[in-house]
VEXDREN-2710 file (C-alpha; in Angstrom, 1 decimal):
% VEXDREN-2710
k/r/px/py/pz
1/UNK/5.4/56.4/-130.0
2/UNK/5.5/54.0/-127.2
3/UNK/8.4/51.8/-125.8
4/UNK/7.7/48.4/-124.7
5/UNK/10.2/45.9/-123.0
6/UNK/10.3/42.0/-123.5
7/UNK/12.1/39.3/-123.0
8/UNK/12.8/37.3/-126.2
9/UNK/12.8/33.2/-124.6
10/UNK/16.1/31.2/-125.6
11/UNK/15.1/29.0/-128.6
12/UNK/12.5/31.6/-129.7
13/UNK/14.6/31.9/-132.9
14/UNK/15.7/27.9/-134.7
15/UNK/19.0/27.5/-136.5
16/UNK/17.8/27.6/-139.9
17/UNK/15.4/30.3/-139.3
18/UNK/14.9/33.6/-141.4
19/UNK/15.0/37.2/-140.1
20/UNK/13.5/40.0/-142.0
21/UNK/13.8/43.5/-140.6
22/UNK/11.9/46.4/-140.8
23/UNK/11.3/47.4/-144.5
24/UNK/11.7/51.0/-143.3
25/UNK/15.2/50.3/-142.9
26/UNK/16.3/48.1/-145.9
27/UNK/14.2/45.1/-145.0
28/UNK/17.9/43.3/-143.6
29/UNK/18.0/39.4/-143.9
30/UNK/19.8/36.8/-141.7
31/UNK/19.3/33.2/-141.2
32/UNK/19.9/32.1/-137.6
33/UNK/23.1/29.6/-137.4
34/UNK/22.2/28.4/-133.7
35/UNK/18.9/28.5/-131.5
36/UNK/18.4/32.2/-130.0
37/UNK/20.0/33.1/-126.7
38/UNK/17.3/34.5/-124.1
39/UNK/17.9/38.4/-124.1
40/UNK/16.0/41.1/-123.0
41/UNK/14.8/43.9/-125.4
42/UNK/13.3/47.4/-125.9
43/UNK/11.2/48.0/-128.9
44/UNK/8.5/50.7/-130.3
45/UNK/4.6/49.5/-129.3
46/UNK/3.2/47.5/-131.7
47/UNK/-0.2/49.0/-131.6
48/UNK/-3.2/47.1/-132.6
49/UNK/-0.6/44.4/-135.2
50/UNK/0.7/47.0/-136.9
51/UNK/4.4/48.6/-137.2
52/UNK/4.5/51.9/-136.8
53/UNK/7.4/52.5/-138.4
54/UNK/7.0/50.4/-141.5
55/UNK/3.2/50.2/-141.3
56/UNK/3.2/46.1/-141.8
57/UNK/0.4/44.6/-140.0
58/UNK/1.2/41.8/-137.8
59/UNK/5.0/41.8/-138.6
60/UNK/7.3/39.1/-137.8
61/UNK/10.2/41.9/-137.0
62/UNK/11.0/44.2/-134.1
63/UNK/10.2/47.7/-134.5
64/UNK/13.5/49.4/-133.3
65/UNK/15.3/47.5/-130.8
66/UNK/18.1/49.6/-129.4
67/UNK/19.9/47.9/-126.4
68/UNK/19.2/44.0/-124.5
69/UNK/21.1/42.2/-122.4
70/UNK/21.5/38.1/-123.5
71/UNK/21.7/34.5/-121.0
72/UNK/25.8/34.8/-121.9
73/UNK/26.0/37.9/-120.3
74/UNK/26.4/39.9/-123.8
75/UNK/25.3/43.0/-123.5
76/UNK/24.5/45.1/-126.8
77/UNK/23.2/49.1/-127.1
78/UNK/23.7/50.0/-130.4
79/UNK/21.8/53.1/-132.0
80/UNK/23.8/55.9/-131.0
81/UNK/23.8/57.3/-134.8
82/UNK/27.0/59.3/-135.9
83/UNK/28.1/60.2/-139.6
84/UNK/30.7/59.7/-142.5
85/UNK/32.3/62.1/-144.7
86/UNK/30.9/62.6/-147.9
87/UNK/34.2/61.9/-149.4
88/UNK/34.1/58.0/-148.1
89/UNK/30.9/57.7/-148.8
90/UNK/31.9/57.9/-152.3
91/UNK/34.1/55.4/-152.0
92/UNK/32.7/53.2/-149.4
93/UNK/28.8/54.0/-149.1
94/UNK/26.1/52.9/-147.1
95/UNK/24.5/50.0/-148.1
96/UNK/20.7/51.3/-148.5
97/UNK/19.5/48.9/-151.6
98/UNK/18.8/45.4/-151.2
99/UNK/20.6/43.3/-154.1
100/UNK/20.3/39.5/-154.5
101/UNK/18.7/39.2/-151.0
102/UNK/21.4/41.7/-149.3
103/UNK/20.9/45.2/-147.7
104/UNK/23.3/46.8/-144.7
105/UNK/22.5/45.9/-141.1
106/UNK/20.4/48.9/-139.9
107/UNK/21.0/49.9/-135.9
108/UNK/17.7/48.1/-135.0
109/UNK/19.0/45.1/-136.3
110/UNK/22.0/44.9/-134.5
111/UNK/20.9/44.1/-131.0
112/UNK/18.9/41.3/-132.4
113/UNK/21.4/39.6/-134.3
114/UNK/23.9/39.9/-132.0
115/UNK/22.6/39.2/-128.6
116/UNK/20.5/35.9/-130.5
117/UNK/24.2/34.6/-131.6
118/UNK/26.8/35.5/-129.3
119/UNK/28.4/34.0/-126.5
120/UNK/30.5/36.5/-125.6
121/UNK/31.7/40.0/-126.6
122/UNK/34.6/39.6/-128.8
123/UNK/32.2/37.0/-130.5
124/UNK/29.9/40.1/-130.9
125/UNK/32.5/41.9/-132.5
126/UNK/33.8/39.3/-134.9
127/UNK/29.8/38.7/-136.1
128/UNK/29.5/42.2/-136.1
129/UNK/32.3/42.7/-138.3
130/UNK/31.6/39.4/-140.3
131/UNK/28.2/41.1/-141.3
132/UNK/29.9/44.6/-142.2
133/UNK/32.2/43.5/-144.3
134/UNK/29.3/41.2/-146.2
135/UNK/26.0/42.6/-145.9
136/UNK/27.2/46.0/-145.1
137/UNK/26.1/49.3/-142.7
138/UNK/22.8/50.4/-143.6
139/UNK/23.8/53.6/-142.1
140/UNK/26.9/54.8/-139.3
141/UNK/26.8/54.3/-136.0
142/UNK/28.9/54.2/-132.8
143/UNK/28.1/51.3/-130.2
144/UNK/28.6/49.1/-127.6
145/UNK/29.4/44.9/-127.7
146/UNK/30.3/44.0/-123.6
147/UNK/30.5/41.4/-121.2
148/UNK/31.8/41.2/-117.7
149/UNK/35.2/40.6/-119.2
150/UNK/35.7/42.8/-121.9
151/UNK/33.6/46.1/-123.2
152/UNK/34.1/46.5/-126.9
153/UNK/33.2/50.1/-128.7
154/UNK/32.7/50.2/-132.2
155/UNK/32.2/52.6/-135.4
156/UNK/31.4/52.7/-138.7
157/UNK/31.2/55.5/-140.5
158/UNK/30.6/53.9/-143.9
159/UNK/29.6/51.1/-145.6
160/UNK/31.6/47.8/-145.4
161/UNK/35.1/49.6/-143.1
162/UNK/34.7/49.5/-139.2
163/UNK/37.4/49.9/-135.8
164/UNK/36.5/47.9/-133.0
165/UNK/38.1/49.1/-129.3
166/UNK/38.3/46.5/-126.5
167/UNK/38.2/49.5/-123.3
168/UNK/40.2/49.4/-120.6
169/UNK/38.5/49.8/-116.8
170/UNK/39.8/53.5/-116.5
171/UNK/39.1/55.0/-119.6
172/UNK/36.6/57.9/-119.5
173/UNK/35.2/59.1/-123.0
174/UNK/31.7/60.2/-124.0
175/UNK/29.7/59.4/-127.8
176/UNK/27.1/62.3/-128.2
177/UNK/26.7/61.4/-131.7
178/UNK/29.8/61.8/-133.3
179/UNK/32.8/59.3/-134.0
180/UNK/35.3/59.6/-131.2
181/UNK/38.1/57.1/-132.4
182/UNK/41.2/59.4/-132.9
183/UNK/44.7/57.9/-133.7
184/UNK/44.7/54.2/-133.6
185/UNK/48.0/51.8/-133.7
186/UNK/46.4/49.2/-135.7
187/UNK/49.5/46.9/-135.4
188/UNK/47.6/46.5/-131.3
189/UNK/45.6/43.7/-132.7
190/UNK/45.0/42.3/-129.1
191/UNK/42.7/45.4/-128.2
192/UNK/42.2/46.7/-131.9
193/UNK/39.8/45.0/-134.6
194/UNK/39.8/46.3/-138.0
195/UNK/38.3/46.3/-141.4
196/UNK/41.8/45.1/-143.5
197/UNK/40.7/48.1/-146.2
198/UNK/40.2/50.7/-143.2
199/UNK/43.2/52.9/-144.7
200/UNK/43.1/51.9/-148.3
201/UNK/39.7/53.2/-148.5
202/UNK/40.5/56.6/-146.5
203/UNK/43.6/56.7/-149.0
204/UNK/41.4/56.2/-152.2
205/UNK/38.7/59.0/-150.5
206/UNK/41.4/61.3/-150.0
207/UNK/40.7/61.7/-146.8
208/UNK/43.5/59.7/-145.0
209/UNK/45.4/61.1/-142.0
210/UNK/47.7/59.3/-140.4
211/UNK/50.4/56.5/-141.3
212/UNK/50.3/54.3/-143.5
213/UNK/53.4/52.7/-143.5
214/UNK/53.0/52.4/-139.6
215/UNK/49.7/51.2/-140.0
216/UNK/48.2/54.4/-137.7
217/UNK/44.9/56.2/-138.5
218/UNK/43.3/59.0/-137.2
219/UNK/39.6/57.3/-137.5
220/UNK/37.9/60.3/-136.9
221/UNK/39.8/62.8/-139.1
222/UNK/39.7/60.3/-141.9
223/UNK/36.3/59.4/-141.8
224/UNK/33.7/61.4/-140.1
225/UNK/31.6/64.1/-140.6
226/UNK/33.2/66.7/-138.9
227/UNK/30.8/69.3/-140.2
228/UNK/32.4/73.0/-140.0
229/UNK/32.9/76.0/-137.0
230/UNK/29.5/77.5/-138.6
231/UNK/27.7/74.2/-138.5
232/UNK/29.5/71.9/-136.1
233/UNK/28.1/68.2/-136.2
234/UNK/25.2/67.5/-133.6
235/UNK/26.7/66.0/-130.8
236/UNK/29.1/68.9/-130.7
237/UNK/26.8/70.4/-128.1
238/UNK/26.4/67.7/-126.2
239/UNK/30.4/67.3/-126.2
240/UNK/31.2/70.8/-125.2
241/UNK/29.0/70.2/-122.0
242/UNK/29.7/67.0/-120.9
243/UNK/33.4/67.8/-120.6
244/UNK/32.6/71.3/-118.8
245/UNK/30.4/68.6/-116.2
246/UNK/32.9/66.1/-115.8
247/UNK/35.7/69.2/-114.8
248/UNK/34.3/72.8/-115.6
249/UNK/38.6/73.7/-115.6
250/UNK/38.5/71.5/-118.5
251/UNK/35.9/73.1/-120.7
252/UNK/36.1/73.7/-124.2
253/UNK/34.4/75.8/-127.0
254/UNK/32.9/73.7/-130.2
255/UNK/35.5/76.0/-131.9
256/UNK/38.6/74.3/-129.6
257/UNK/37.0/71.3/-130.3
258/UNK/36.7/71.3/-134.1
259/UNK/40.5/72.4/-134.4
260/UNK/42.0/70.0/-131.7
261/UNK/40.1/66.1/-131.9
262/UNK/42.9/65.0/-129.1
263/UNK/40.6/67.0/-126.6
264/UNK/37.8/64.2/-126.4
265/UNK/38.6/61.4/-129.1
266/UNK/39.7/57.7/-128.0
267/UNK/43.9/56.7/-128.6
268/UNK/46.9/54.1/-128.3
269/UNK/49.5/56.1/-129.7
270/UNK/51.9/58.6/-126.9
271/UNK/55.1/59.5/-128.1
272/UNK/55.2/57.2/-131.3
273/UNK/54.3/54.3/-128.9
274/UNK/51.3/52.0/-128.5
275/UNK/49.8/52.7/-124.8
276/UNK/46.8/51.6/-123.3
277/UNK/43.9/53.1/-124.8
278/UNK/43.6/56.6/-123.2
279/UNK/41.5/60.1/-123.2
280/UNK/42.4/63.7/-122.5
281/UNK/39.2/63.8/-121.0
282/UNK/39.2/64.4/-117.0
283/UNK/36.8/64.4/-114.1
284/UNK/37.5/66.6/-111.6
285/UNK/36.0/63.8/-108.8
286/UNK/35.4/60.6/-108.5
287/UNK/32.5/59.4/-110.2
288/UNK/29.4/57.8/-108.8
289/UNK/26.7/56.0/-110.0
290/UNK/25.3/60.0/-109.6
291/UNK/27.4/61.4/-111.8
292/UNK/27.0/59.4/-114.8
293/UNK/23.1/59.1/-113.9
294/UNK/22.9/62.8/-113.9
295/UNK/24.5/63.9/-117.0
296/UNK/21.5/62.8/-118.5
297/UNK/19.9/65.6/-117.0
298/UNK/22.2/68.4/-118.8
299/UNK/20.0/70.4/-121.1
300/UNK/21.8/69.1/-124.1
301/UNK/20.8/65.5/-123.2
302/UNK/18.0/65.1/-121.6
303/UNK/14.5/66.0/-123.7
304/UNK/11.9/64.7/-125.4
305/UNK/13.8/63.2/-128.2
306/UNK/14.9/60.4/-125.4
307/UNK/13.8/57.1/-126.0
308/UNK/15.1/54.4/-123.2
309/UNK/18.5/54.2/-122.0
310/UNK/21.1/51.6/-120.3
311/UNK/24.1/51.9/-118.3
312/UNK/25.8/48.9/-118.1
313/UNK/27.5/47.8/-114.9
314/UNK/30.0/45.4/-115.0
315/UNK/31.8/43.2/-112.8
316/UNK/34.4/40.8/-113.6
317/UNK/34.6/39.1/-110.1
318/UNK/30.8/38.5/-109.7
319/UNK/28.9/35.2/-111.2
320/UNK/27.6/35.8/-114.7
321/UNK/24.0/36.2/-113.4
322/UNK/25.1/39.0/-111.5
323/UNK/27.8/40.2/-113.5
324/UNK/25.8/42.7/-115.4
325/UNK/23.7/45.4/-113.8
326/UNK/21.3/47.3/-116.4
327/UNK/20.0/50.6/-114.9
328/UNK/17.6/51.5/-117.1
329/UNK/15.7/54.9/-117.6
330/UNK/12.8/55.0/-120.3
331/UNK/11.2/58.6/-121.6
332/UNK/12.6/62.0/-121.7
333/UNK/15.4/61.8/-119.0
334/UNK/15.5/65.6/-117.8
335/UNK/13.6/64.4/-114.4
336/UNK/13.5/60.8/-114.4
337/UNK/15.5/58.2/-112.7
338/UNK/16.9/55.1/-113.4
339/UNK/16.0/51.7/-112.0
340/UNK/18.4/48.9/-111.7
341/UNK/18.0/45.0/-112.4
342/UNK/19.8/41.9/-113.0
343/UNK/19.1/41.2/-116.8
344/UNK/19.9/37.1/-116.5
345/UNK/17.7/37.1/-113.4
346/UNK/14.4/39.0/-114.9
347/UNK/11.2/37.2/-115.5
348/UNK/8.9/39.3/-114.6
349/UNK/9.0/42.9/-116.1
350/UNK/7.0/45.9/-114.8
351/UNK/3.4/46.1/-116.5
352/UNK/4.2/49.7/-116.9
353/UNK/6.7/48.8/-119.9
354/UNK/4.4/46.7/-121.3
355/UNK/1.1/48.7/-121.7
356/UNK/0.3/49.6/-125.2
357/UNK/-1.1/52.7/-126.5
358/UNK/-1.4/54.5/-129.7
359/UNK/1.2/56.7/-131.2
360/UNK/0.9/60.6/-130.3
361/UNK/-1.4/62.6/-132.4
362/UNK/0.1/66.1/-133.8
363/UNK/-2.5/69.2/-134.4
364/UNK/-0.4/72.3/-136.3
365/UNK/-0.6/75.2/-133.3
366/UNK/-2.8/77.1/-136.0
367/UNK/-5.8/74.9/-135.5
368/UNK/-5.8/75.4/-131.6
369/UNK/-5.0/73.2/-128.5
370/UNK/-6.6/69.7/-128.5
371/UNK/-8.5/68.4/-125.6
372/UNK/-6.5/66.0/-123.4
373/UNK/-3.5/65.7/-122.0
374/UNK/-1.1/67.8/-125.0
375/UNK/3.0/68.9/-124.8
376/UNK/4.2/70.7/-127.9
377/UNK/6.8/69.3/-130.8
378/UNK/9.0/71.7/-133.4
379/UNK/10.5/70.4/-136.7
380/UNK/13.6/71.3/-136.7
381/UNK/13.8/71.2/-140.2
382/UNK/10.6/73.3/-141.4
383/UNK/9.6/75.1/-138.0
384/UNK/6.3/74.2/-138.1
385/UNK/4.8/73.9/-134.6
386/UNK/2.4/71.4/-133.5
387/UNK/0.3/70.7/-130.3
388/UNK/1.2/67.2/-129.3
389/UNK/-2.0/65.0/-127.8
390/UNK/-1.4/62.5/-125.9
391/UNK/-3.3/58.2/-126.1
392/UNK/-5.7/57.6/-124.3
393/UNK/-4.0/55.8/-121.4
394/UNK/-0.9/57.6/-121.6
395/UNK/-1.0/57.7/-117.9
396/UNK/-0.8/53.8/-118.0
397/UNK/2.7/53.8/-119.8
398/UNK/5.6/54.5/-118.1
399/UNK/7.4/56.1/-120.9
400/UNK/4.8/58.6/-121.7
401/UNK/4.8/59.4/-118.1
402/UNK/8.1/60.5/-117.6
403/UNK/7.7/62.3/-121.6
404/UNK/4.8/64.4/-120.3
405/UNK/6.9/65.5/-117.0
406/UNK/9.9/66.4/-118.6
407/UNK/7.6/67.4/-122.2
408/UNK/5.7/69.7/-120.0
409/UNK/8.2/71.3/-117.5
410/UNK/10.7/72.4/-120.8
411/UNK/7.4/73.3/-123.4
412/UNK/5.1/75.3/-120.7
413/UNK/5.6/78.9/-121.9
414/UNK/4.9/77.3/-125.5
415/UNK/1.4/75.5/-123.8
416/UNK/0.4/77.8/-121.1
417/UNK/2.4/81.4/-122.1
418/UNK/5.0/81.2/-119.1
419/UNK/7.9/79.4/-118.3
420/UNK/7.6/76.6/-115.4
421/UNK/8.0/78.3/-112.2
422/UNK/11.9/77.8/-111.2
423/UNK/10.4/76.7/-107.3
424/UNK/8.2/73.8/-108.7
425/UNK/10.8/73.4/-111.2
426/UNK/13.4/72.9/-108.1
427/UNK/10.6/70.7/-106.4
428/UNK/10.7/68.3/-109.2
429/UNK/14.6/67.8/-109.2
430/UNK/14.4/67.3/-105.5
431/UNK/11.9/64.7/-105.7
432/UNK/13.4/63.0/-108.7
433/UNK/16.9/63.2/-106.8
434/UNK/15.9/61.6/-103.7
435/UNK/14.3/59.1/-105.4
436/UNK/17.3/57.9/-107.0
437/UNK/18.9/58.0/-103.8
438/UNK/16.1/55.4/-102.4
439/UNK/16.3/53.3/-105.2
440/UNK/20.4/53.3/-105.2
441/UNK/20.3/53.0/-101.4
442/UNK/17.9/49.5/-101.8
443/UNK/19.7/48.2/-104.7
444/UNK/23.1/47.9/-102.5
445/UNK/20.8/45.6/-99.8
446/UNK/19.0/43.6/-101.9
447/UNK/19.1/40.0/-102.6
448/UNK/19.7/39.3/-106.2
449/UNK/17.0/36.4/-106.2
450/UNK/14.5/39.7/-105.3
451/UNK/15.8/42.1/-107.7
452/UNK/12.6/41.1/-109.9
453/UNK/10.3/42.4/-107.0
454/UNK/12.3/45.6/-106.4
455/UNK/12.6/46.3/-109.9
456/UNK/9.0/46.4/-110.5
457/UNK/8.1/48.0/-107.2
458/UNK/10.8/51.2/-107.8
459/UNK/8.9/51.5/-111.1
460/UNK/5.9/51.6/-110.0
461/UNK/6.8/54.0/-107.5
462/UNK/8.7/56.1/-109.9
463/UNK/6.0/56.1/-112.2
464/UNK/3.2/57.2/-109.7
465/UNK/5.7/60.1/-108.6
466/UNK/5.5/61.0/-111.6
467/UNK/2.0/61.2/-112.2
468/UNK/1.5/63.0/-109.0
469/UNK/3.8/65.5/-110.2
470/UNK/2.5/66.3/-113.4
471/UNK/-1.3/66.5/-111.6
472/UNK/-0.4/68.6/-108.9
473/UNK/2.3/71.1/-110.9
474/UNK/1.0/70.5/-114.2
475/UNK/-2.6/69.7/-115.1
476/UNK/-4.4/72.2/-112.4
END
């Protein structure tokens, strides 16, 4: 489905005011205690009033907001999905029901609430945990609370018991959807919030590991879903080749991973002492805006299943409407760039965001190709394979653009019986790469006041690279 950005106006939600989410996911209630911040937003298209998620026509809620930037400089991306234990599920579940009005706070949700209420960060985190421990998770996730001062991480892997990290400027980790909070010194309340039950309930699950009496926990040992060596969670992946891109000297096997959670996982504790939080993790350069731009072009991450994506750039020393950067990439991100902006300075958002279209339509391969622009789709579940036919005006949307380059380059042996030739396959990267350069190159010149303009100009060009891609290696 489509991907549409807006900009939700300051006041837009009263104090006073109800909130119903999506009844696809629990149908979560809140009642606004101040007028809305203005924050930006990504959400699925809306087609024609009608949710497609949920199905409700003309509906009051969001359908999937994932990350947004508010007029306090709180930033929020919060639907990076990871998973609990089945053993502290038992004791601690996920809040799915709704009883008496109350159902968990669903990813979607979180953005919303959040970036509506707070004025800064650790005020994120405190509503954020506020709402955990009464309304519960609907289901686990790691995420994101920031501000030019202060960058918070959070999981839950559970119902009601969280850990909250406030990051240091050096710390290097990665979160390809599993919990990376190792061994935690709780007792380092300045840069650690936690449920006050976090290791009673690992205790009662049997699942504890740590110390108790020192108040330590090894989060991740004692509450996630590490899955097995046969059937390692799914971000393993992901993991074992983001370390080998950051330093290939570094690389390690799901295996080394599985046995050894010191390798990758977030910590405070060296030598029985609390130190600032750390990694084991190791580049073997200094990054650039590059480097973390193109690991979302490893094989692992960048696909189809993308949605949109934000990298939050943050500086402390800058006014707060220039504090944050937001380089944001929208569609599969195998061949894509990512084009920056000033969220408190946007009013005027690239039409390409804002097109809307209907959702995909899926024909099993059996029945033959479909006329039209098509890419291909396999449940990874059942197997079954389907031709995948595009709207209408797909080439009006910016995300199904860049789904249809990357869709077509990775499915053409499944749509046209060979693979994509590796020299158009090499003239796309090149493109793509010096693209980014351009946009990177303009960004460092420009005048916040006409970040606006070059915003929506990049993505236009972007977008019409694109296209001329696809029609002059793809559709023949």
């Amino acid at each position: 489905m489509n991907k549409l950005w807006f900009i939700s106006e300051s006041g837009a939600f009263k104090q006073g005011d109800s909130w119903r989410g999506c009844p696809a996911y629990g149908e979560f209630e809140w009642t606004f205690r101040k007028d809305s911040y203005r924050f930006t937003y990504f959400t699925n298209d809306i087609f024609n009033g009608a949710c497609p998620e949920c199905g409700e026509e003309n509906p009051t809620h969001f359908s999937y907001t994932e990350f947004g930037t508010n007029e306090k400089g709180v930033s929020v991306s919060a639907t990076e999905s990871i998973s609990g234990n089945e053993a502290v599920k038992a004791i601690d579940p996920n809040v799915m029901t709704k009883v008496d009005g109350k159902v968990g706070i669903e990813e979607t949700d979180i953005p919303t609430i959040i970036l509506a209420e707070a004025g800064s960060a650790r005020e994120g985190v405190e509503l954020l945990g506020e709402i955990y421990t009464d309304y519960g998770a609907f289901f686990d996730s790691g995420l994101f609370i920031c501000d030019q001062n202060e960058t918070w991480y959070i999981e839950n892997c559970s119902g009601t018991q969280y850990i909250a990290l406030k990051l240091n400027n050096d710390l290097l980790f990665m979160e390809p959807n599993i919990s990376v909070i190792g061994l935690i010194d709780l007792n380092d309340t300045e840069n650690v919030i936690a449920s006050p039950k976090l290791i009673e309930v690992a205790q009662q699950a049997g699942t504890f590991v740590g110390d108790a009496d020192k108040n330590l926990i090894d989060y991740r040992a004692s509450y996630a879903n590490l899955g097995t060596e046969d059937a390692p969670r799914v971000g393993a992946p992901r993991m074992v080749d983001g370390l080998a891109y950051l330093n290939p000297a570094a690389a390690a096997t799901e295996s080394e991973l599985a046995a050894d959670n010191t390798l990758f996982t977030i910590s405070n504790v060296k030598d029985g002492a609390i130190v600032p939080l750390y990694t084991n993790i190791t580049a073997d350069r200094t990054l650039t805006k590059n480097d973390v731009f193109d690991f979302y072009k490893l094989d692992s991450v960048g696909k189809p299943s993308n949605q949109e994506i934000e990298i939050f750039q943050l500086f402390a020393d800058r006014p707060v409407e220039t504090g944050t950067v937001g380089w944001v990439g929208v569609g599969n991100m195998a061949y894509n760039v990512f084009v920056p902006y000033y969220p408190l300075l946007m009013n005027d958002i690239y039409e390409g965001y804002q097109v809307s279209t209907p959702v995909v339509t899926k024909t099993p391969i059996a029945d033959g190709k479909p006329d039209g622009f098509v890419t291909y789709a396999k449940n990874r579940r059942t197997g079954d394979e389907y031709y995948v036919a595009y709207p209408e005006n797909w080439r009006d949307s910016y995300y199904f653009t860049f789904e249809g380059l990357g869709g077509s380059i990775l499915y053409a042996e499944q749509l046209t019986g060979a693979p994509f030739a590796e020299e158009d396959k090499q003239t796309v990267k090149e493109t793509i790469a010096a693209l980014q350069n351009e946009i990177n190159a303009g960004f460092e010149t420009i005048d916040p006041k006409d970040t606006d303009a070059f915003g929506k100009e990049m993505a236009a060009k972007a977008q019409q690279t694109a296209l001329e891609l696809i029609d002059r290696l793809i559709i023949k």
